[in-house]
C-alpha positions in Angstrom: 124.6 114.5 88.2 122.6 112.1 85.8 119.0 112.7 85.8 119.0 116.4 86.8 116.2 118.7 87.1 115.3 120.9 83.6 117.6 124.2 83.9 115.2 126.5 85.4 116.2 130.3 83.2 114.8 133.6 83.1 114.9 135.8 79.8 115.7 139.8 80.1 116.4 141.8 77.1 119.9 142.2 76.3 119.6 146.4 76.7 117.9 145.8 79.6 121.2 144.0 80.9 123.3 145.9 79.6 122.0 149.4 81.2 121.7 147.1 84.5 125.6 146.3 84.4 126.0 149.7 83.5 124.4 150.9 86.1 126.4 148.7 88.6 129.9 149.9 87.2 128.3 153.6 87.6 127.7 152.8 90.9 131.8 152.1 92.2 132.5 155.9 90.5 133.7 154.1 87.3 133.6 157.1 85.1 129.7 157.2 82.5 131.9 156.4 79.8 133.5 153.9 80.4 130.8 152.3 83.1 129.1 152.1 79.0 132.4 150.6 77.2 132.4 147.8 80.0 128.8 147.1 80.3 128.8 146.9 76.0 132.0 144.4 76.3 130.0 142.2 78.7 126.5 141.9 76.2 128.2 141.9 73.3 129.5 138.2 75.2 125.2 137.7 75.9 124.2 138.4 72.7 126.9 135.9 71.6 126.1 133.1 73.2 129.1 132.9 75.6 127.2 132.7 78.5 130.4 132.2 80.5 131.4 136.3 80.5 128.6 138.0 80.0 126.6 139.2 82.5 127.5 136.0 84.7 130.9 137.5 85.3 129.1 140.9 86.8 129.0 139.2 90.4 132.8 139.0 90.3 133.5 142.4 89.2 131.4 143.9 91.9 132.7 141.6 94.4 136.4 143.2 93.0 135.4 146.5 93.2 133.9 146.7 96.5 136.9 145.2 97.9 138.8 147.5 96.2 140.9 144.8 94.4 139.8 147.2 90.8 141.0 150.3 90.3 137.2 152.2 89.0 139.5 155.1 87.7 142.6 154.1 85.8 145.0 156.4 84.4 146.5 154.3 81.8 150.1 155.5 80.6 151.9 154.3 78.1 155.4 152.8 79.4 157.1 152.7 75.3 156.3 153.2 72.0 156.8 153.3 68.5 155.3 153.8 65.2 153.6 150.4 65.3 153.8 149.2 68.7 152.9 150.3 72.5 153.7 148.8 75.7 150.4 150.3 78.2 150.3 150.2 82.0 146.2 149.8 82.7 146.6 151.1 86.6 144.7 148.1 87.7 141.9 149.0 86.1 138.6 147.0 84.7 140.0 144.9 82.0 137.0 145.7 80.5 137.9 149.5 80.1 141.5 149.0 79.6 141.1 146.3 76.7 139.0 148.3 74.6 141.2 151.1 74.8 144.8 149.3 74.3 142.6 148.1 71.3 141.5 151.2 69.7 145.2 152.5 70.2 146.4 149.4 67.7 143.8 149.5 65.3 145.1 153.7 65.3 148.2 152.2 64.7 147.8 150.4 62.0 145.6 152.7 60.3 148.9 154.8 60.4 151.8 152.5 60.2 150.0 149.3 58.4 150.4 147.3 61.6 149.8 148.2 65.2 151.0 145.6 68.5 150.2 147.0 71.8 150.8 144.6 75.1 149.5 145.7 78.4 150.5 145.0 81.7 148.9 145.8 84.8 145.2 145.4 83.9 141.8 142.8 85.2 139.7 140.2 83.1 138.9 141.4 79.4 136.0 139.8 79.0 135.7 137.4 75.7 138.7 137.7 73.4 136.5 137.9 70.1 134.9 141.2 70.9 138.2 142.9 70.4 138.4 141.6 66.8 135.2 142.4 66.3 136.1 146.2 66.6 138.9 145.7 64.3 137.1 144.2 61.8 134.3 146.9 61.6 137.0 148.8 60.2 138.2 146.3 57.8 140.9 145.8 60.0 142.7 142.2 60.5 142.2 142.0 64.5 144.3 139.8 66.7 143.4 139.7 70.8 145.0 137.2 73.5 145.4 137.7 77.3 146.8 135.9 80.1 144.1 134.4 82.9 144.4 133.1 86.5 146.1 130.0 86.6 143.6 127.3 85.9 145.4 124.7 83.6 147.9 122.2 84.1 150.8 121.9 81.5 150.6 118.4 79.3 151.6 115.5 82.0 151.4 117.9 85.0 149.1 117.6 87.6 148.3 121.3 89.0 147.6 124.7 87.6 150.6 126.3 86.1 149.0 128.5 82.9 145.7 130.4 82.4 142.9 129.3 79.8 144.8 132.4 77.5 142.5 133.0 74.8 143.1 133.7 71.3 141.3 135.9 68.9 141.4 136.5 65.1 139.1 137.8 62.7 139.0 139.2 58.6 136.7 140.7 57.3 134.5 139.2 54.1 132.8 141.5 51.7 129.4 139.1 50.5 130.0 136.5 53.0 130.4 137.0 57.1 133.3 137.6 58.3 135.6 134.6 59.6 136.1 134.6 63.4 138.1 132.9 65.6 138.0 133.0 68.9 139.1 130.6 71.5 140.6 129.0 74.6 143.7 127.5 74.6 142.2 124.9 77.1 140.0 122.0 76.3 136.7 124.1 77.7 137.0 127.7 79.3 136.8 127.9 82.8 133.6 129.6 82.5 131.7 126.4 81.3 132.9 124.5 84.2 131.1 127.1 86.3 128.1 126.8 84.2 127.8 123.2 84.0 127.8 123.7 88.6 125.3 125.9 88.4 123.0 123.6 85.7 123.8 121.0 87.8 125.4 118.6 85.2 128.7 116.3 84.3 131.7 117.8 82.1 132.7 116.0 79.2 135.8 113.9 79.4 138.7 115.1 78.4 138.2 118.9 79.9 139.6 118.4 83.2 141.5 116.5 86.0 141.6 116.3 90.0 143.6 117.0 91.8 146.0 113.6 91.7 145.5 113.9 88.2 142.8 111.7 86.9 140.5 112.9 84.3 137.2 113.7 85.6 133.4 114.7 85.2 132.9 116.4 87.9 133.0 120.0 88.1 133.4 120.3 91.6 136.2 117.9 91.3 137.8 120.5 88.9 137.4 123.5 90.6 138.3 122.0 94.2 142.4 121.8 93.5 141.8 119.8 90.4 142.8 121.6 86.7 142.0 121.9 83.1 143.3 120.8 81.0 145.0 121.9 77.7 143.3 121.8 73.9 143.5 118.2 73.0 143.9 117.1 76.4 145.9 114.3 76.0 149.2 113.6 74.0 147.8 111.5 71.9 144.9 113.8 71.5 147.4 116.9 70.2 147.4 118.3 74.1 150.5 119.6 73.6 149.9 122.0 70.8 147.3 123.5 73.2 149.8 123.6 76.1 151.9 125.2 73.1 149.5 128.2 72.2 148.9 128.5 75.9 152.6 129.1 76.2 152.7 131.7 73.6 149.8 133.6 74.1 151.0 133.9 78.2 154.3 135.1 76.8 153.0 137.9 74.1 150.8 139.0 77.0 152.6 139.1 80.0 156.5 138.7 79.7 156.4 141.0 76.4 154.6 143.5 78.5 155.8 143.4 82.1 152.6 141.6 83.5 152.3 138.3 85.5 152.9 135.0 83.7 152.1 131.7 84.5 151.1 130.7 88.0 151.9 134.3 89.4 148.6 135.9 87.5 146.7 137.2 90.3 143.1 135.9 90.6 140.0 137.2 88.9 137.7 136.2 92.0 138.2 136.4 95.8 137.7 133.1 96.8 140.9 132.0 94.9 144.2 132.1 96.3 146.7 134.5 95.9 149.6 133.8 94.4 152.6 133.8 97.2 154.9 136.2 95.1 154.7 138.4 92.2 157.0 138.8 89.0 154.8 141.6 87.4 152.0 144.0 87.8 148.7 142.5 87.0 147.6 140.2 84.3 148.3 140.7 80.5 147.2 141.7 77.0 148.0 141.6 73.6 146.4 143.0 70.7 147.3 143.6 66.9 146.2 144.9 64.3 146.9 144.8 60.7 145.5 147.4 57.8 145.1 144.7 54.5 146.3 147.4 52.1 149.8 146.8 53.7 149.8 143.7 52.1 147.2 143.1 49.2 144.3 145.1 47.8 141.9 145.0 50.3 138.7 143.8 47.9 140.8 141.4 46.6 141.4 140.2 50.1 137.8 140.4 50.9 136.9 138.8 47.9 139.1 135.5 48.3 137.7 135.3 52.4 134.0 135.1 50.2 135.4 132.1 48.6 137.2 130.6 51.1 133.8 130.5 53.1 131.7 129.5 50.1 134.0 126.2 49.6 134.1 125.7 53.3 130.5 125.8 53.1 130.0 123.7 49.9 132.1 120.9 51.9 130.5 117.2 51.5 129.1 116.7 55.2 130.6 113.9 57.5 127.5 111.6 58.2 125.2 113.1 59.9 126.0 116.2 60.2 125.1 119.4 58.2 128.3 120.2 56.9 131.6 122.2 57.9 130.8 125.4 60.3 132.5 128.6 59.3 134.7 129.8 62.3 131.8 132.4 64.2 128.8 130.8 62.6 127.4 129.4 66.1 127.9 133.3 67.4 126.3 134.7 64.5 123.6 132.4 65.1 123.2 133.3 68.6 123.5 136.9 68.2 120.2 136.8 65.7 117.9 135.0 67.9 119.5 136.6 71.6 119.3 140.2 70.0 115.5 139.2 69.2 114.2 136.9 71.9 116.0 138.1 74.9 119.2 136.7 76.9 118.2 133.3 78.8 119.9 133.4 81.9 119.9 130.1 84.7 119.1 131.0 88.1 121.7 131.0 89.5 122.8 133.3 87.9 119.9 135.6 88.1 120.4 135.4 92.2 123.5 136.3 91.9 122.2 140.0 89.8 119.7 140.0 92.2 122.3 140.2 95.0 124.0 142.8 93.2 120.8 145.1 92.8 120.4 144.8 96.6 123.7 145.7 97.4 123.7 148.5 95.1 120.6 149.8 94.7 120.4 149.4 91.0 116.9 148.1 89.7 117.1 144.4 87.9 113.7 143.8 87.5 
């Protein structure tokens, strides 16, 4: 893959995106609203500079839902509840519809209670984690997100796919300074950048992946034809087993906790990959939480140490050369200003692929 061609991109506005996913969504009878609530999931992603599930990820949700693999009109239900928990059945529906609202129902919660947990079983792909605490934190809420995803990692020293990527999301909110967010795979690199680095045309790092006897490898293909990911830190030596560790965790809160598939039974977010030959669930998994600071400490007291905290990050002496420590969110934040003014730069491929999409469904791209 050395020597490839320049990445040839094109760059569309991120409304104009957005009202072209929307208008793809609109088309398989998903209801106006939340055809809107999905499309907004998938440029908040865009604007953010996780190119992997924004509007890359459209081409597999149409490809679902014309197969009828997504249910466009869920009824979700709520299987138990408390005070400050829920357990929610999403129908099969967009994960992009079902995660905002199993959200919104644990921020309500902790509004009310102080805390607010809601797992969710029988729901699709979520999109990115982060945009989940992101609505939390608009109402100086603490935000927590994590689901379950296809099978795509191998546990430390195995040598085929057993656990998803499972992000993890967690944001509070600063008063001066922005706010601190985390979000992230529980892998060494999301799935998603494997699929970008095909479609650029280039090698993977070490470290991200094996094939499928095992070896580490750069090449994508390699990965994606039976090979795996592998867990954060990769290696033993390399902490790979407190990756394969959160992975563990976050599959549990969102799928045994909630009734959903775990582990190598998560059904697949793409046609092309195999179905798992038994089920021990309905659907993938979700977890959210919530948690309102004035449970716990003054909240501009609370705010006002997270400005501090991220002023002494900040005032860090560099590690030669580099500019200093980043602040967890900073490379977002950074994206989000120059994506939100300049326009999302999208590769080719990618662009074929909504150009495909507008064919099939009539909906203008360009």
């Amino acid at each position: 893959m050395e020597g490839a061609d320049p990445v040839d991109t094109r760059t569309y506005p991120a409304e104009h995106l957005r009202d072209f996913a929307r208008g793809v969504f609109a088309h398989f009878q998903v209801p106006d609203e939340d055809a809107a609530l999905a499309a907004e999931v998938l440029s908040c992603s865009d604007l953010r500079g996780i190119e992997s599930h924004g509007v890359a990820r459209l081409i597999t949700y149409h490809d679902m839902l014309a197969a009828g693999r997504i249910n466009p009109r869920p009824k979700i239900r709520v299987l138990r509840e408390s005070a400050s928990t829920a357990t929610l059945d999403g129908d099969n529906g967009l994960g992009l519809v079902v995660g905002p609202r199993a959200n919104q129902t644990a921020i309500h919660k902790a509004n009310f209670a102080g805390t607010g947990w809601v797992s969710v079983c029988n729901t699709n792909h979520y999109g990115i984690a982060g945009y989940y605490v992101l609505e939390a934190l608009k109402q100086d809420i603490i935000g927590w997100s994590m689901t379950n995803t296809t099978s795509l990692v191998a546990p430390l020293w195995g040598a085929e796919r057993m656990l998803g990527t499972n992000p993890i999301a967690i944001g509070f909110p600063g008063n001066e300074e922005p706010d601190i967010v985390i979000d992230m795979a529980t892998c060494a690199a999301a799935y998603g950048k494997i699929e970008i680095a095909t479609r650029r045309g280039e090698a993977i790092p070490g470290g991200w992946a094996i094939d499928a006897d095992g070896r580490e490898t750069h090449d994508p293909f390699a990965m994606i034809e039976d090979g795996a990911l592998l867990p954060l830190g990769s290696q033993r030596e390399q902490g790979g087993h407190k990756g394969y560790c959160l992975a563990l965790m976050v599959d549990v809160l969102s799928t045994v906790l909630s009734g959903a598939n775990w582990g190598p039974f998560a059904p697949p977010f793409a046609l092309q990959q195999k179905i798992p030959e038994r089920s021990v669930g309905k659907g993938i998994g979700h977890f959210f939480g919530a948690m309102r600071i004035d449970s716990f400490i003054d909240l501009d007291e609370f705010k006002s140490q997270i400005d501090e905290y991220v002023r002494s990050l900040r005032g860090t002496k560099p590690a030669a050369g580099t500019d200093g420590p980043l602040v967890p969110g900073d490379p977002e934040r950074e994206a989000e200003s120059v994506r939100a003014a300049r326009g999302i730069p999208l590769v080719m491929p990618v662009v074929e692929d909504l150009q495909t999409i507008s064919r099939a469904t009539g909906v203008p791209l360009d």
